[in-house]
VMD Tcl script that draws the C-alpha trace (Angstrom):
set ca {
  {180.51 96.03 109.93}
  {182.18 99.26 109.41}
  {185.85 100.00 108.49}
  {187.86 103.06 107.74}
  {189.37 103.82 104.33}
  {193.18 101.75 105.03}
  {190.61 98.66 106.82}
  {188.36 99.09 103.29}
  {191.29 98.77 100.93}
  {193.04 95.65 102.88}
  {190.20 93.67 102.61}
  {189.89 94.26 99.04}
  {193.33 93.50 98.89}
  {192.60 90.14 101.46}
  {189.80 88.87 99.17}
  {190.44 88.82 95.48}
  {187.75 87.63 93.26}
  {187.52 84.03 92.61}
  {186.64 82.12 89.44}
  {183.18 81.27 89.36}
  {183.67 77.39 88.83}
  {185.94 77.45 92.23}
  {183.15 78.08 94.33}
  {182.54 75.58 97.11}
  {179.20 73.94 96.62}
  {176.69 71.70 98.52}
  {172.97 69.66 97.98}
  {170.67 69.37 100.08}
  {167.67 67.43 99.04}
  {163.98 68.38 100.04}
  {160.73 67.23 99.57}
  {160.04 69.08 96.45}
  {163.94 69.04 95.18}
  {167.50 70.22 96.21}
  {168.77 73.11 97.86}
  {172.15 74.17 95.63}
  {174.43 76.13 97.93}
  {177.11 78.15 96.42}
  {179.56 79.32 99.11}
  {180.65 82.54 97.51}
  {182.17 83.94 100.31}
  {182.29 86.27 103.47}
  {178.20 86.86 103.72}
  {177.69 85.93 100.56}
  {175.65 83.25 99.47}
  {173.72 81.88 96.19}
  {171.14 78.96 96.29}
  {169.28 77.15 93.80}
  {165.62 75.92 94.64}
  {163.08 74.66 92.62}
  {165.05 76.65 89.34}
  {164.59 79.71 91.46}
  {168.46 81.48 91.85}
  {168.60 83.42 95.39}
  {171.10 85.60 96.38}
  {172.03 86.72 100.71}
  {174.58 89.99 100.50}
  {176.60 89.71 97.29}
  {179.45 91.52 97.29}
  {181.50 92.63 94.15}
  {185.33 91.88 95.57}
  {184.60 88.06 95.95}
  {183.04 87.29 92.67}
  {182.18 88.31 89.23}
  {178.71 88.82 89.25}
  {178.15 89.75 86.09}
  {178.91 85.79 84.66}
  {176.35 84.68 87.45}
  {172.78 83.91 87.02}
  {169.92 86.68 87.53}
  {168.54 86.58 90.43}
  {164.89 85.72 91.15}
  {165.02 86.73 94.83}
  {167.82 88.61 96.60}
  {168.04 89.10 100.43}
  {170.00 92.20 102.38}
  {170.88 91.55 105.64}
  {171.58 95.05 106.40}
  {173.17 98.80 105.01}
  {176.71 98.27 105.32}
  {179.24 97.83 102.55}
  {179.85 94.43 102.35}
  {176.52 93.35 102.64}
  {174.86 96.14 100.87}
  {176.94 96.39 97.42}
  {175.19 97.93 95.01}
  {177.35 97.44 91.90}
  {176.76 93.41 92.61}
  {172.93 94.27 93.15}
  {172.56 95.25 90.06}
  {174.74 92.70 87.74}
  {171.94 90.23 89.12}
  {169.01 91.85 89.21}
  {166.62 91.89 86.59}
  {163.03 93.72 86.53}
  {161.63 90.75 88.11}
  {163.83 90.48 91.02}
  {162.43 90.55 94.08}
  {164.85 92.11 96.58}
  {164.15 91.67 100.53}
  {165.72 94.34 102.77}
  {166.08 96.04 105.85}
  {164.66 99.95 106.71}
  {168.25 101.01 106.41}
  {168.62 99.47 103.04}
  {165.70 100.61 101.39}
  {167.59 103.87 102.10}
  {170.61 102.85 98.92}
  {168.29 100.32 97.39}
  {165.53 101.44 95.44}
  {162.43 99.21 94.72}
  {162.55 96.29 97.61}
  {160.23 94.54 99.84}
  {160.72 96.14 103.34}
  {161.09 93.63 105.96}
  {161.23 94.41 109.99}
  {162.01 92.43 112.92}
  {159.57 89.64 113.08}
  {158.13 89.83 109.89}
  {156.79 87.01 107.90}
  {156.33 87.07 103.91}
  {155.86 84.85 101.34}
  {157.91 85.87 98.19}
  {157.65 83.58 94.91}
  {156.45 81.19 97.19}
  {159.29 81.12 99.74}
  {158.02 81.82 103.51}
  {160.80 84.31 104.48}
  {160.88 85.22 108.20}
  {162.75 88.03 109.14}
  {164.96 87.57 112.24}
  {166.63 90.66 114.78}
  {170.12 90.72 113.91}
  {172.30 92.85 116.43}
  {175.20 92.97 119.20}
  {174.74 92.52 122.90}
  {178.16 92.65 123.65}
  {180.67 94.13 121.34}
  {180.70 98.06 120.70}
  {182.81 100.41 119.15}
  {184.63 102.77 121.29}
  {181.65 105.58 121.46}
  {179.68 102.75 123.19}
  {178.12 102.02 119.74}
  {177.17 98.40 119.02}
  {178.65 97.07 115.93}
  {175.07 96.22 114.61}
  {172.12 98.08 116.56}
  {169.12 96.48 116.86}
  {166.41 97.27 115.11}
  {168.52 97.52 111.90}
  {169.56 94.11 111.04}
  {167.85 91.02 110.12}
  {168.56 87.48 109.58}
  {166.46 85.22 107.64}
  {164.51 81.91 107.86}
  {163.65 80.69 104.49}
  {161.24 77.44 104.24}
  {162.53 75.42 100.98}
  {160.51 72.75 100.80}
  {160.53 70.46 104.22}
  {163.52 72.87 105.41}
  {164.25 75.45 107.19}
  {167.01 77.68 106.55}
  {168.53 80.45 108.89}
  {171.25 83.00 107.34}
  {171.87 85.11 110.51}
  {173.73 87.90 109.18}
  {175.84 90.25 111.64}
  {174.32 89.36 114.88}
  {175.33 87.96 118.12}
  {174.09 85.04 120.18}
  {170.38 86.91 120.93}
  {167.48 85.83 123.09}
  {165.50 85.53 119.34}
  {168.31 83.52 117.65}
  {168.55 80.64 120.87}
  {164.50 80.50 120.89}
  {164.25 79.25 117.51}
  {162.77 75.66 116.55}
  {163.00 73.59 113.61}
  {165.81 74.90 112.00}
  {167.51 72.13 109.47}
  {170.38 74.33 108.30}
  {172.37 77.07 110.24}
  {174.60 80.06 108.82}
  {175.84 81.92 111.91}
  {178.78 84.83 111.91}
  {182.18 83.95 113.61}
  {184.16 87.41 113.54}
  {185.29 89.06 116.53}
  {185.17 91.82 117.36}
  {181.77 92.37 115.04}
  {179.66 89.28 115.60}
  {180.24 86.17 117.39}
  {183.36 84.16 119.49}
  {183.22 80.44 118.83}
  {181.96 80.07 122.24}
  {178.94 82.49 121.27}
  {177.94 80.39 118.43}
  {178.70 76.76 120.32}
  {176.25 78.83 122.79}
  {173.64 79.65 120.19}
  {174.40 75.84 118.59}
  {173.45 74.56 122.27}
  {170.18 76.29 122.43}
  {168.59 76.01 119.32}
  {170.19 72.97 117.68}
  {170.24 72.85 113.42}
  {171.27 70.05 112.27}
  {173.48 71.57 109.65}
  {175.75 74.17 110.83}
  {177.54 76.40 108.58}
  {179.96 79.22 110.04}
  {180.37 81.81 107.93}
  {181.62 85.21 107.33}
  {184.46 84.38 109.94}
  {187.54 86.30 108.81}
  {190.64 84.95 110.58}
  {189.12 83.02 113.00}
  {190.21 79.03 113.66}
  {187.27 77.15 112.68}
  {188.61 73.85 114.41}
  {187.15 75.19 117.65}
  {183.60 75.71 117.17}
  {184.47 71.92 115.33}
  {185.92 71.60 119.43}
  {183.20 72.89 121.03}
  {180.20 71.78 118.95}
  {181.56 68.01 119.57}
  {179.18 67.47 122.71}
  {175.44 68.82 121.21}
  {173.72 65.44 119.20}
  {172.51 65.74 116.16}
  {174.51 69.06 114.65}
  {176.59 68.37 111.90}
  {179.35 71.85 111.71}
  {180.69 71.86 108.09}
  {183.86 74.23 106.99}
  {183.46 75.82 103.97}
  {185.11 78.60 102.17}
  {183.35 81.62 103.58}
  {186.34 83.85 104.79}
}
mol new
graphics top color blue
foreach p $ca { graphics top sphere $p radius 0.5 }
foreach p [lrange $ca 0 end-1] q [lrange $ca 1 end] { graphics top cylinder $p $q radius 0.2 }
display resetview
């Protein structure tokens, strides 16, 4: 998303940085070991695989980066600020870092692995599938979407015997309610830049992870996608700190 300068300087205000050891965290066990999740906040995520430390959109105002661990593979869901942040970028990357990124991003972000729309890698031996990432609906007032497509992706990452999807800024697509097989769900709840409750109970519906996670979901009540996501078997919707 974009904001103007008074927008920029509220949310740094709205989200002060929290102390690393009072970070939300889950496991999820694999075949070939657990999945650490560390809910940092807003987009941001960290995981822990196989002693491999991978980072989706840090951003400097939630956390300290710099008393983190390095990253061995970092992911960039798209160009704008608080999913591009370049100061965090580099307090965890190292020279061995692999960094995954959009066409936009490689614009600020020297040195990554270019991924489009529908492109399939396999990076330190994580199959990464990039996923479009855009609004259908909701526009600025030019007539603008909030996230084009074409410039955003999402990811699928294959950790072991799961499948992981971190959505990024994206609405309810056609691409996002054909997937199969996905174990573990992060998907955007933010009017007016990504997705209603309904959207995502819609997206839920269609492609049904058994793990949802809403995240990056501002001020929105999470008790109703808890409502709505009551009546489709076998998805589990867990809260977590990702404001």
């Amino acid at each position: 998303m974009t904001f103007t300068l008074p927008m920029m300087l509220f949310s740094l205000l709205a989200l002060p940085v929290v102390p690393q050891d009072a970070f939300e965290k889950d496991v999820i066990k694999t075949t070939i070991g657990d999945i650490e999740i560390t809910f940092i906040g807003h987009g941001s995520l960290m995981l822990k695989f196989c002693e491999k430390i991978i980072y989706i959109d840090p951003y400097s105002t939630l956390a300290d980066y710099a008393k983190l661990p390095k990253a061995d593979l970092l992911l960039i869901t798209h160009e704008h600020y608080d999913h591009l942040d370049s100061d965090a970028i580099d307090k965890v990357r190292t020279g061995d870092t692999k960094v995954v990124l959009t066409e936009k991003s490689a614009e600020k972000v020297y040195g990554g692995i270019v991924m489009r729309n529908g492109d399939i890698q396999t990076i330190i031996g994580i199959r990464i599938e990039a996923v479009p990432a855009y609004n259908i609906l909701h526009k600025r007032e030019n007539g603008q979407p909030f996230h084009p497509k074409n410039h955003g992706n999402g990811y699928i990452l294959t950790l072991g015997n799961k499948r992981m999807y971190i959505a990024g800024d994206t609405e309810n697509t056609a691409e996002m309610k054909a997937l199969k097989n996905i174990d573990i769900a992060f998907l955007p709840m933010n009017l007016p830049y990504t997705m209603s409750p309904e959207m995502v109970a819609d997206a839920v519906k269609a492609f049904k992870p058994e793990v949802l996670y809403p995240y990056h979901y501002g001020d929105t009540d999470t008790s109703h996608i808890i409502t709505l996501c009551k009546k489709t078997e076998n998805t589990e919707v867990r809260i977590r700190k990702m404001k």
